[in-house]
N, C-alpha and C positions, 0 to 999 in steps of 0.2 A: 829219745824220751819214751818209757813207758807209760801208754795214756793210763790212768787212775778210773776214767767216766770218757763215755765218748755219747756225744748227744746229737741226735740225727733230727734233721727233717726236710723234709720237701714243698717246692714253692712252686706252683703252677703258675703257668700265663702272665711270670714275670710281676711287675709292679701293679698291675690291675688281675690278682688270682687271687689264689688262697695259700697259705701255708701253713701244714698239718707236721709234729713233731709223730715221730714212730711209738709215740707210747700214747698218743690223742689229746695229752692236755694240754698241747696249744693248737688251735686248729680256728685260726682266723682269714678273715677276710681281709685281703690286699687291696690298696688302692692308692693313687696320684696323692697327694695333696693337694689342695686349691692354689696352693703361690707356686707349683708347676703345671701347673693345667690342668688337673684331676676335681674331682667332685669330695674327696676327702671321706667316702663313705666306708675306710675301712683303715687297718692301719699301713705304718710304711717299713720299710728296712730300717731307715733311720730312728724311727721311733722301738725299736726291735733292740738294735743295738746301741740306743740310751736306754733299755732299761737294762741290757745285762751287760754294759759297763758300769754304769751306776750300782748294780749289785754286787760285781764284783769287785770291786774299789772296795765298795764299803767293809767287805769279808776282809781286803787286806789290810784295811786299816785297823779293823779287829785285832784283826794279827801284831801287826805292829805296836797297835798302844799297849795287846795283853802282854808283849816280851818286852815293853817299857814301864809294864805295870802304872802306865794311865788308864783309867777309865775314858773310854767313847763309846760305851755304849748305843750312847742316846747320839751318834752322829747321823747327820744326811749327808747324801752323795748325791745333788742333780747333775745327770752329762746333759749335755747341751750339743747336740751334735748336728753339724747344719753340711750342706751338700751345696756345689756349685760348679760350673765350668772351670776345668783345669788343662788346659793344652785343647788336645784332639776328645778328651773324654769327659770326664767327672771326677772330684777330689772329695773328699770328707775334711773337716776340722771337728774338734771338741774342744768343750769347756770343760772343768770339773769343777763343779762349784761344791765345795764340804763347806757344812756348818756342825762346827763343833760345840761340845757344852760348855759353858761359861765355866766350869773349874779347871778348864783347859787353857793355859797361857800361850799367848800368841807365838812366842819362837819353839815351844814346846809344839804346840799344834803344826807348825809349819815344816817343823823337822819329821812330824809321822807322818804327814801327805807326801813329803818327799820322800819318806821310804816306804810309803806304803808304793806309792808308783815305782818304785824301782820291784815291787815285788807282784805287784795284779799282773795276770796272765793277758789281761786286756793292755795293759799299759804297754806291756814286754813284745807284743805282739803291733804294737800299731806305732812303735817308738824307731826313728828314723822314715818312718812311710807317710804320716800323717801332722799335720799339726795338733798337738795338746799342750792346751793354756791349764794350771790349779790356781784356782781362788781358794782362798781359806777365808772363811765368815766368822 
């Protein structure tokens, strides 16, 4: 694959640091969450990568309804993505929860989340590795 975009950044000091993207505009403060023992005063990985699953979902569902010629515009994409003991380590799972617009019919809507996940570079990347559940709302 020829990468198109390639987006760098660096995370110091692990889960209690900071991490700063190479062009400055993200550049936050890391921290625990309180339900694993942290104080919660900054954000996590997990919350990092629910937001740029959730974005990118949503671009391909873009995609998808525009080469179905539906309108979803107006769609959300929350991930839900929760972490926990897996073996010797730590695992990840996701939700995708889309809420589509009401002029959007339930097997119609159900059929572009399922192709939009065959086509998100999030999906495509973490499919066989992880668990991912779609709701459609």
């Amino acid at each position: 694959m020829d990468a198109l975009y390639t987006a760098t950044a660096t995370a110091t000091h692990g889960r209690e640091g900071r991490a700063v993207s190479s062009d400055g505009r993200i550049d936050l403060p890391l921290a625990m969450p309180p339900e694993m023992g942290g104080d919660g005063q900054g954000t996590n990985p997990e919350q990092l990568f629910a937001a740029g699953y959730a974005a990118c979902f949503g671009s391909a569902l873009g995609l998808v309804g525009r080469q179905a010629k539906v309108d979803v515009s107006d769609a959300a994409v929350t991930a839900e993505v929760g972490i926990g003991k897996e073996g010797e380590g730590f695992g990840l799972k996701v939700t995708l929860r889309v809420e589509l617009p009401d002029t959007v019919d339930e097997a119609t809507g159900r059929k572009l989340v399922e192709t939009a996940h065959q086509v998100c570079p999030y999906s495509n990347a973490t499919r066989g590795n992880i668990e991912v559940t779609l709701v459609v709302e």
